[in-house]
C-alpha positions in Angstrom: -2.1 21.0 1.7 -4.7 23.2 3.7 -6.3 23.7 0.7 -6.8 20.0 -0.2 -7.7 19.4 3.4 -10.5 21.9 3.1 -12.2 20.8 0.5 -12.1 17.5 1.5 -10.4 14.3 -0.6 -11.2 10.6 -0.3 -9.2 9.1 2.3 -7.0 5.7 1.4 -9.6 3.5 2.9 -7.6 0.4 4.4 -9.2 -2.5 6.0 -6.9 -4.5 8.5 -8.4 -7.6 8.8 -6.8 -11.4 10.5 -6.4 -12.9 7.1 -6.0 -10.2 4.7 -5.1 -6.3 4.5 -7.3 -4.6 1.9 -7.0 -1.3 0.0 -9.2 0.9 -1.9 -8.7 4.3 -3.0 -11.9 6.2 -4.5 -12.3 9.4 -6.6 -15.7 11.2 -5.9 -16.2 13.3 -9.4 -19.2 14.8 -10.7 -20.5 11.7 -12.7 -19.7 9.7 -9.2 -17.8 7.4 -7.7 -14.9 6.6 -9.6 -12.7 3.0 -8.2 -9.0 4.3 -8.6 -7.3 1.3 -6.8 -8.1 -2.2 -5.3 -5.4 -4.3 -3.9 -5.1 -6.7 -0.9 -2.5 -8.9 0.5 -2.7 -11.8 2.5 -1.9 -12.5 6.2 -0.1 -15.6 7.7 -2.2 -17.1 10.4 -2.3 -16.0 13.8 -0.4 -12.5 12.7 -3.8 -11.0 14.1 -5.9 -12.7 17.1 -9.1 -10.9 18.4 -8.0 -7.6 16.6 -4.7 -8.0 18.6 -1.5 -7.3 16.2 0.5 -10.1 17.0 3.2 -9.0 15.0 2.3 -5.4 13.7 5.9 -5.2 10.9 3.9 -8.5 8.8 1.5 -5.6 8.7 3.4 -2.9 8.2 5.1 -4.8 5.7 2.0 -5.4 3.8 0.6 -2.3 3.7 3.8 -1.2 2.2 3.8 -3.8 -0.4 0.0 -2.5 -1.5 1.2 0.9 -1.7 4.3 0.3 -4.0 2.5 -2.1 -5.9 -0.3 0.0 -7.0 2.1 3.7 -7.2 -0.5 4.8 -4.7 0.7 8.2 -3.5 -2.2 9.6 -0.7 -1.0 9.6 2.3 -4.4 10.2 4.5 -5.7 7.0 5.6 -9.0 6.0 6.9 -9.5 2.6 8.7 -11.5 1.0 11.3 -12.2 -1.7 14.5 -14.2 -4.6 15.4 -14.4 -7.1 17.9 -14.6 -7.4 21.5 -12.8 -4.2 22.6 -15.5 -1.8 20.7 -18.6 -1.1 22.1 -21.4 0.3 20.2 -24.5 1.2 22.1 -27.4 3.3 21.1 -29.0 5.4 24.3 -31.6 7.4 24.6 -30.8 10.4 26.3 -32.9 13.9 27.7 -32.8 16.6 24.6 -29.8 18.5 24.8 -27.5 21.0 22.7 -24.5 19.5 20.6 -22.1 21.5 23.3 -23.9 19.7 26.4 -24.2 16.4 24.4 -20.1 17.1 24.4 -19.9 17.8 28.4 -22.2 15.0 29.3 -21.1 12.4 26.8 -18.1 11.2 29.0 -20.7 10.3 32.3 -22.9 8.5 30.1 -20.3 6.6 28.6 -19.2 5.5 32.0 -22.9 4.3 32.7 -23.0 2.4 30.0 -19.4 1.1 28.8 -18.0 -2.4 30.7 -14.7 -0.8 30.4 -12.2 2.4 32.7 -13.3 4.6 30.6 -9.5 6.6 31.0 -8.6 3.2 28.9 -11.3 3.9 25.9 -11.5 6.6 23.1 -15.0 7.6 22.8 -17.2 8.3 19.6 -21.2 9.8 19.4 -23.0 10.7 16.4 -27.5 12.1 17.6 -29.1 10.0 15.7 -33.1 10.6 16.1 -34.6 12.8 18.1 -38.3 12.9 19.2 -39.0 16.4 20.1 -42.6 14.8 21.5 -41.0 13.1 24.4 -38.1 15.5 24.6 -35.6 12.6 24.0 -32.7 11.8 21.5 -31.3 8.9 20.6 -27.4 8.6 20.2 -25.2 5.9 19.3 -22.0 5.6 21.5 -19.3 4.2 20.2 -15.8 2.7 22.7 -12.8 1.6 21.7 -9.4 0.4 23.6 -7.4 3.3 23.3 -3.8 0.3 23.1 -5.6 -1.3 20.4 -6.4 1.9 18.2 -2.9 2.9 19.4 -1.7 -0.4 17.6 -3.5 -0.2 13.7 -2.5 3.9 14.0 1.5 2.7 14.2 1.3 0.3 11.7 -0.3 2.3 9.1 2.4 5.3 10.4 4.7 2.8 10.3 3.9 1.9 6.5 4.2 6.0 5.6 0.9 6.4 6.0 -1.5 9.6 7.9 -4.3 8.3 9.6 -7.0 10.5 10.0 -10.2 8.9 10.5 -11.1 5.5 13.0 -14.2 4.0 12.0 -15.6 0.6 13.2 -16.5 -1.7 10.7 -20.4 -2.0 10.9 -20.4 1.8 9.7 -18.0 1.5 7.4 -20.4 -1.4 5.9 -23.1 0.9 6.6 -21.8 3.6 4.4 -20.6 1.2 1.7 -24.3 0.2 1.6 -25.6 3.6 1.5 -23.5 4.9 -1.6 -24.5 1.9 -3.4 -27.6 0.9 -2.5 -29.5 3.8 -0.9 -31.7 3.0 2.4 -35.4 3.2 1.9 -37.8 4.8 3.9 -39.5 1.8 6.5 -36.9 -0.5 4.9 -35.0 -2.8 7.8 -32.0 -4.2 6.2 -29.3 -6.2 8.1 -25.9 -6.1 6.8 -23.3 -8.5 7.6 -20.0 -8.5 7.0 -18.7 -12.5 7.6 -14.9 -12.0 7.6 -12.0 -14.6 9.1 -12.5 -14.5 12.5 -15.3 -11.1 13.2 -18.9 -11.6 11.8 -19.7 -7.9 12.1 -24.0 -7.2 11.9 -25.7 -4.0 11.3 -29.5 -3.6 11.4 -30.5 -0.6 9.8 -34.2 0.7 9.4 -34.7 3.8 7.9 -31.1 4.3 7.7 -30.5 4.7 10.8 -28.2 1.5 13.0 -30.7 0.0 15.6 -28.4 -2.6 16.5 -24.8 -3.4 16.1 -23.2 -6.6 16.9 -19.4 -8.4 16.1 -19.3 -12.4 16.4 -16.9 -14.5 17.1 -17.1 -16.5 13.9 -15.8 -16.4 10.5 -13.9 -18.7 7.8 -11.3 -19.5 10.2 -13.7 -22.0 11.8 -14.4 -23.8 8.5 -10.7 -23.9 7.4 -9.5 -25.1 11.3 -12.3 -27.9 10.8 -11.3 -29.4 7.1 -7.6 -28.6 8.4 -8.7 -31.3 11.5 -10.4 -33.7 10.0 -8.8 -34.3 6.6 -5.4 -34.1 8.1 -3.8 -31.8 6.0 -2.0 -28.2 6.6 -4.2 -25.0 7.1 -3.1 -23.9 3.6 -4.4 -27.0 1.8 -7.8 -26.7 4.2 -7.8 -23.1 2.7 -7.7 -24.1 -0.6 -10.2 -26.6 -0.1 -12.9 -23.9 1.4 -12.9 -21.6 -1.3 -13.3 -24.5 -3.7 -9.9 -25.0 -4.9 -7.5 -28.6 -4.5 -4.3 -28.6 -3.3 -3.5 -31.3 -6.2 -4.0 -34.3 -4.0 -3.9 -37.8 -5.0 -6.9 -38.5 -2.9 -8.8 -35.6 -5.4 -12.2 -38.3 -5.7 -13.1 -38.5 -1.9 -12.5 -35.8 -0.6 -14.7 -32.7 -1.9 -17.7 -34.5 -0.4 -16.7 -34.6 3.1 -15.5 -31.0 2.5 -18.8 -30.1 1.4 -20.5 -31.5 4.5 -17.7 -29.6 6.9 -18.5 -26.8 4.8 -22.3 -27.0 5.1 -22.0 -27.8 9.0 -19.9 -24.9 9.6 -22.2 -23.0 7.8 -24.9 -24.1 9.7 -23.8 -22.9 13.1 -22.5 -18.9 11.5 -26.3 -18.9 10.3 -27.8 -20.2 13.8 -25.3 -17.7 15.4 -26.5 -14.9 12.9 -30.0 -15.8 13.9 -29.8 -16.1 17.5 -28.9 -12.3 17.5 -31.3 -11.4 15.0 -34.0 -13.0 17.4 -32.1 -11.0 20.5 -32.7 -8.2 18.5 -36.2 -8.8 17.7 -37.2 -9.3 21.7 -36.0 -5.5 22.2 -37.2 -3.8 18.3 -40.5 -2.0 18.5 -40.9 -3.6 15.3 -38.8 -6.1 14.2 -39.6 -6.8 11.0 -36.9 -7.2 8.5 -36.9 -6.8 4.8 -33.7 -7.9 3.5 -30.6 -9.2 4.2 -27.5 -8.2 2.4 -23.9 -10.4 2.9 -20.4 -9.3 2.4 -17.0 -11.0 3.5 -14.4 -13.4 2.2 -15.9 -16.1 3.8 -19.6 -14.8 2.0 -18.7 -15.8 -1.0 -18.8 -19.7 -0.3 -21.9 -19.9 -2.1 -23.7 -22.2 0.6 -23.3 -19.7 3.4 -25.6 -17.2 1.9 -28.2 -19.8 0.9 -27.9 -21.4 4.8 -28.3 -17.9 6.2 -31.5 -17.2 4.0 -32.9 -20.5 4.9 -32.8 -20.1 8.9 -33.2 -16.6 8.5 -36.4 -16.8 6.1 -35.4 -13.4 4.7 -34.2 -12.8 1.3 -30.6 -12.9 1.3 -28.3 -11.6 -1.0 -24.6 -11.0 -2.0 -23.2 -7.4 -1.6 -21.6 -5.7 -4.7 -19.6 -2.5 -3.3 -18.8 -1.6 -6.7 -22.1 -1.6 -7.9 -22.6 2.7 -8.1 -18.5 2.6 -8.6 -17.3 3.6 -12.2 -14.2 2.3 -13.1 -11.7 2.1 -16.3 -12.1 -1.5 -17.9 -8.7 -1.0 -19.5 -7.4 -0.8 -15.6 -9.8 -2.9 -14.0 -11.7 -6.3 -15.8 -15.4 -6.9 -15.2 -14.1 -10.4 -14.1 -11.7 -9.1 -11.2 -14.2 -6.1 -10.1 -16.5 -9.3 -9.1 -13.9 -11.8 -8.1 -13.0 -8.4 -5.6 -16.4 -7.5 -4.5 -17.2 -9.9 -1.1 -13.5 -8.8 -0.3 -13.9 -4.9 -0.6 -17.0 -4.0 1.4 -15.2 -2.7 4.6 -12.2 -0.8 2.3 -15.1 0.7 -0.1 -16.4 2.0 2.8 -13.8 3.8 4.5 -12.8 5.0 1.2 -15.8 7.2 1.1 -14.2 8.8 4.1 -13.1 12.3 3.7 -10.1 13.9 4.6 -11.8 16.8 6.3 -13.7 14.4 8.6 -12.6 13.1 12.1 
């Protein structure tokens, strides 16, 4: 086992999120990145509620059932966090060693993070430094020490090791990276638009400028078809991702979904932009190049177009498989894509290593 740990394997990367649990395991060979499994399993409602487990054995239950289903036998386990109880903030701080960057760290945090920081784990990764000024920039990262204490038990709970918490903008971040490489004076904003958490990153140069979670997602579309039309959140499910539940009523209805649909996706894209433009007031240059959308709730084929129209920036899907070989005999082109708005956060923290912390 030391072995293995020393050279470093892929972790399982295993995404928690309020609708779904997703699971990818990745083999880094010579030629690549090869995909060795892709599963996920749904979530009733409410089993998760602003990242709070509501009733962590449904999750424990379903990471199990993704494990057995797919034979998957690692054990070390990457995931990550998002939401209101992680802070990411990026400070600019005097020039210092990587020891006295370790002493100092826990002071600054308290500066700068709204919570006790006894009740927080705390994460830094130096970013840019500008000798000139002699200043560095770091990117802080909190989390609820109960909440990470939470996701850790389930996943021990399903058998699983975890040894690596990310938070989901990097984990998107790195996803991005491997597959699409960041280019130099390039500002692209990913965004992940999940359930409940619409997770941004702005990244220029390849480095995060600005990091922001949103209280939005699918959820809001499906409660709204589920209230107007009347019918049970399933059916309103259905109905957002383009499907019927076999209604009589089949004729009338798919316009007024389409109009709940476009509405909703109105205000994720006005929400999307309002922090874009909050980000813009503080850039130095704010330009952006390109923006680049992953999710379940992405690939409703209007969101993209809304969020390209308010945002007037090229917009585009996110393929995480796109630099990923994988065996067609295992995996059909069809599925890969019907997978890829899905697997973003999972392909991410599958690039994880097991040497890493």
């Amino acid at each position: 086992m030391a072995m293995a740990m020393a050279k470093g394997r892929n972790c399982l990367g295993l995404d928690i999120g309020s609708s779904a649990v997703k699971m990818c395991v990745l083999k880094s060979t010579k030629r690549g990145l090869k995909l060795m499994a892709f599963d996920h399993a749904k979530l009733p409602p409410e089993t998760i509620v602003d990242g709070a487990l509501m009733d962590s054995s449904v999750v424990s239950d379903a990471i199990g059932e993704l494990l057995g289903r797919n034979k998957i036998k690692s054990r070390y386990t990457a995931l990550s966090v998002s939401g209101n109880t992680v802070i990411v903030k990026k400070i600019r701080l005097p020039l210092m060693t990587e020891e006295e960057l370790e002493e100092s760290i826990q002071w600054e945090a308290e500066q700068h993070i709204p919570f006790d920081i006894n009740e927080v784990h705390i994460g830094f990764e130096r970013v840019e430094t500008k000798n000139e000024q002699g200043q560095m920039d770091v990117v802080l990262v909190a989390a609820k020490k109960d909440m990470i204490n939470d996701y850790t038990t389930v996943c021990i709970g399903a058998g699983l090791e975890p040894l690596v918490v990310d938070v989901d903008a990097f984990a998107l971040q790195n996803m991005y990276e491997a597959n699409y490489g960041f280019h130099r004076g390039e500002t692209v904003v990913l965004i992940d638009i999940g359930h409940s958490v619409v997770t941004m990153n702005v990244v220029t140069d390849g480095i995060t400028m600005f990091t922001r979670d949103l209280s939005a997602g699918g959820s809001d579309i499906t409660e709204e078809i589920q209230r107007q039309l009347r019918i049970t959140y399933q059916e309103a499910e259905l109905y957002k991702m383009g499907g019927s539940p076999g209604a009589a009523t089949d004729e009338v209805l798919p316009q007024e979904v389409e109009s709940i649909i476009q509405d909703k996706a109105e205000d994720i894209a006005h929400e999307i932009q309002r922090s874009l433009d909050f980000y813009a007031m503080n850039a130095a240059d704010s330009k952006i190049d390109r923006i680049a959308v992953s999710g379940g709730t992405a690939s409703i084929p209007s969101l993209v177009r809304t969020i390209e129209r308010i945002s007037g920036v090229e917009t585009e899907l996110i393929n995480p498989f796109r630099n990923v070989s994988y065996d067609e005999r295992q995996f059909s082109p069809d599925r890969i894509q019907r997978w890829s708005a899905i697997a973003a956060i999972s392909v991410g923290l599958a690039l994880r290593r097991t040497n890493e912390r």
